[in-house]
Structures are given as C-alpha cells and as structure tokens.
C-alpha positions in Angstrom: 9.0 1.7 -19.8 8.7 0.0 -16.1 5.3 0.8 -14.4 5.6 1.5 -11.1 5.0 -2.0 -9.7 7.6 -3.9 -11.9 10.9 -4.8 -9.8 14.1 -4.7 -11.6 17.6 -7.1 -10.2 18.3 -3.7 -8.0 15.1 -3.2 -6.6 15.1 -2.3 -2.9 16.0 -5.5 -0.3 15.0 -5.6 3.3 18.3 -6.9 5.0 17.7 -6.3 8.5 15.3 -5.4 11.0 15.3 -3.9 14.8 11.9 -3.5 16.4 11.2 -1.1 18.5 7.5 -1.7 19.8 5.3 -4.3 19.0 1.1 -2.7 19.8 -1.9 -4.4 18.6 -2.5 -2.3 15.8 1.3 -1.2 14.2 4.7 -2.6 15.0 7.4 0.1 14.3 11.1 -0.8 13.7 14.3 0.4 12.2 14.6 -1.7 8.8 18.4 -1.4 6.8 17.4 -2.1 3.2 19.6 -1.6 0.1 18.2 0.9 -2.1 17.5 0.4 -6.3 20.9 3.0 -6.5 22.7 0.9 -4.5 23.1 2.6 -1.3 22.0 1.1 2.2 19.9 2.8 4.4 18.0 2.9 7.8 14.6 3.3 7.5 11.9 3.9 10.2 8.8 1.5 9.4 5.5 1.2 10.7 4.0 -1.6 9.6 0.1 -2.0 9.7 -2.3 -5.1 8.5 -4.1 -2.7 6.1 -7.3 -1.8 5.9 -10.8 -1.2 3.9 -13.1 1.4 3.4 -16.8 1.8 1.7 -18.3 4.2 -0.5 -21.9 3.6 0.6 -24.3 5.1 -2.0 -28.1 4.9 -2.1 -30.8 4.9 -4.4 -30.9 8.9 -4.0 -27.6 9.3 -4.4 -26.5 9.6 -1.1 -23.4 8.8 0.5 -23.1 7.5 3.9 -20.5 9.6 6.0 -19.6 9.5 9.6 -18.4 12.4 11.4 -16.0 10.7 14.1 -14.1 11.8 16.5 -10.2 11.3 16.4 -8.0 12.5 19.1 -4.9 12.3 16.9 -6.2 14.5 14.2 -7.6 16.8 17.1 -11.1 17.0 16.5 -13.8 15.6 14.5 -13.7 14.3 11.0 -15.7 13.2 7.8 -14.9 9.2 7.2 -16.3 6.5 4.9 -17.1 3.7 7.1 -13.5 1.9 7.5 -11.3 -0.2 9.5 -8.2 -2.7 9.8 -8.2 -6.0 8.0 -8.4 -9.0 11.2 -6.1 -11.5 10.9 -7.1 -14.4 8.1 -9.8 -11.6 6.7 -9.5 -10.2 2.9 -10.0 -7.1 2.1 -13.8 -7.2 0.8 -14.7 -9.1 4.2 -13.1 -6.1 5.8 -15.4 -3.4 4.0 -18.5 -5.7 4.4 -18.1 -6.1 8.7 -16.7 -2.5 9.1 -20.0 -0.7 6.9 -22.4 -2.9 9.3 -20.3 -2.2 12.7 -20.2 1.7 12.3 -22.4 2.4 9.9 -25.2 0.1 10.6 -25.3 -1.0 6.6 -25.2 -4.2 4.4 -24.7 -4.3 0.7 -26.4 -6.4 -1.9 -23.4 -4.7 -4.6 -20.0 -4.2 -4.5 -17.2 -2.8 -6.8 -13.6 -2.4 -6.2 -12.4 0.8 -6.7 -8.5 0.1 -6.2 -6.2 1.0 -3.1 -4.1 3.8 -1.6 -0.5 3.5 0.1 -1.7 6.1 2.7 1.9 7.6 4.1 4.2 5.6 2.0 7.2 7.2 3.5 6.9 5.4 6.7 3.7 4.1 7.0 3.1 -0.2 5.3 -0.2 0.4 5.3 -2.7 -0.3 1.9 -6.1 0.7 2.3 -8.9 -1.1 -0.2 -11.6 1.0 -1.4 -15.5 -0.4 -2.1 -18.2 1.1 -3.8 -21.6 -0.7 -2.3 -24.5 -0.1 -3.2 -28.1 -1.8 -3.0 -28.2 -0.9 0.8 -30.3 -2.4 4.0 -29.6 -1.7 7.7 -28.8 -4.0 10.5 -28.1 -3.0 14.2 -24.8 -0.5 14.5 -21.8 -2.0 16.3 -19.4 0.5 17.8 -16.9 -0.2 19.8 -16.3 1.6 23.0 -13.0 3.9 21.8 -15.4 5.0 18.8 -17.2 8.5 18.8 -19.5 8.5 15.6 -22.4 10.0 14.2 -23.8 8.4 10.7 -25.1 11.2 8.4 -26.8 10.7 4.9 -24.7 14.0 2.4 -26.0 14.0 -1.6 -23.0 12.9 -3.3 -22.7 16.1 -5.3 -22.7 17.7 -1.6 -19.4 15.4 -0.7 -17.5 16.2 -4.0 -17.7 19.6 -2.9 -16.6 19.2 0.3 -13.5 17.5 -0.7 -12.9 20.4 -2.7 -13.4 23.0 -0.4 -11.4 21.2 2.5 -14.4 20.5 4.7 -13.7 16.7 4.4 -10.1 15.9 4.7 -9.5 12.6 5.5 -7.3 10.5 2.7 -9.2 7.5 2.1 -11.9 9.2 2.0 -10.9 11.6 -0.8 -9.6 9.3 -2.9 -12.7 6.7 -2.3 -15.2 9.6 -3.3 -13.4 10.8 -6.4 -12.9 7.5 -7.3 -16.4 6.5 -6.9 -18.1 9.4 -8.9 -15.5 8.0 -11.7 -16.9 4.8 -11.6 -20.5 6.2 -11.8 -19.6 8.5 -15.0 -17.7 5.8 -16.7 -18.4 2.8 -15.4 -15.6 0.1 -14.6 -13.4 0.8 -17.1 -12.6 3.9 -15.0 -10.8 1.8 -12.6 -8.4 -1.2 -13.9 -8.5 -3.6 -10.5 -12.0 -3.3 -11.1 -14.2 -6.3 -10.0 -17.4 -7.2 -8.8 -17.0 -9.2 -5.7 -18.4 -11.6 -2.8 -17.9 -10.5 -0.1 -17.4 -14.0 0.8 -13.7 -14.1 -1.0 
C-alpha cells in the first residue's frame, strides 16, 4: 500500500504555468498539470514560501497565545506566534525569529512537531510546527501592519478552547493538539520528530 507521499510513473506533472500576479508574499497563477488518472487540468495556484509556528509552553504549563487582529478573517483571533519562512531561512530559524518578534520569547528547547498543508486545494503553502520550551524574554518586535496582544492561557485552558470554537485558527489547532501529544507520549507521538538548533 502507497502512503500518501510516495509518487507512482502517473503521479501529477506541472506542464505549464500563466501567472497572474506576482506580491511579496504569494504569487498566484493558472498551472495546467496532468493528473495521476490521466486527465489535464487548469488549476488556480497560490503559491507561498511557507511558514513556522511555535507552541511556547512554560514551566507552569502555560501556553503563549496572541490574540491578533486580521482584517481578512474579520476580527480578532487566537495565534501561536508564527510567520513566513525569508528567503535562504529553514524552517526552525523561522519559529526561533518569529516567537522573539511577536511574542517577545527565546527558547532554550525545541521539538518538531511535524507540518500542515493549510488549504491544499489551492493554497502551496506548508506550515512547520515547534514545540519550545525552556523560555526567556527579549524585547518584542512588531511590525507596523501587526495588531497583537501576548497573553499567558494554562494549556488545559487552550485545549478547551479549540474544542469549543473559541480559538479557530488552523495552525494553531493542529500545533496545540499536537503538542499535548507530544507531552502525554513523548516523541514517539510524532514520526518527524527531532530535537533541533535552531541554527540548521
């Protein structure tokens, strides 16, 4: 039986591209791919550098949460600490500058706890997920288009709240449940599990 990530002779084949609009975040373009059945097709893409986000946990069992602002999502949400991979920048760099910038935090420990395909559909963009622990602070960094507040929620508090709807945001769902995994069973709970520099 194929997992999910093995390719087979018919697996899908970009064949052509027409962009549409290059931004500094996404480019989005019409791709014509042939599918594993056989058939082409156009696809609209939006493709995105990826990003990271970090499960920030404390010796009390706190998690660090920011409630931020997002105009698309029209109001204010829950988040881990998170951003876009910069160009040359791996994925644990990512978590390590994007938990000091927003949520004025550096770790001394960190664990991989996998990634997410976020919108699959049309969306390119993998988000890598940290647990970090061993905390310190350092001086915030937000930028001027960010709107956040950094609040401290007991961990059993946040599992909750993904159940009851209060926090909705993906990558933080799936960084949470993922993380309170890890904690009951340890890294055999997750099987890209690592202990990393953030240096790599």
């Amino acid at each position: 039986m194929l997992s999910l990530d093995e390719s087979t002779d018919s697996d899908t084949e970009e064949t052509t591209e027409r962009p549409a609009f290059h931004g500094k975040i996404i480019d989005v373009g019409v791709e014509r791919v042939r599918l594993p059945n056989g058939r082409h097709v156009d696809l609209e893409v939006i493709r995105h550098p990826g990003g990271a986000a970090a499960v920030a946990l404390d010796e009390r069992r706190r998690v660090c949460l920011l409630r931020q602002y997002r105009h698309v999502a029209g109001g204010w949400l829950w988040e881990l600490p998170a951003g876009k991979l910069d160009p040359g920048e791996g994925p644990a760099a990512t978590a390590e500058r994007e938990l000091a910038e927003e949520a004025g935090l550096v770790a001394a420990t960190w664990d991989s706890l996998g990634h997410l395909h976020s919108s699959p559909g049309v969306f390119a963009e993998v988000i890598h997920l940290f647990l970090a622990r061993g905390l310190s602070e350092v001086d915030l960094g937000h930028g001027a288009d960010e709107v956040i507040e950094v609040h401290w929620v007991p961990l059993d508090q946040v599992l909750q709240w993904c159940l009851n709807g209060t926090i909705t945001d993906a990558k933080t769902l799936v960084g949470l449940y993922r993380a309170a995994a890890f904690l009951r069973h340890g890294s055999e709970s997750q099987p890209e599990h690592q202990i990393l520099s953030v240096a790599e």
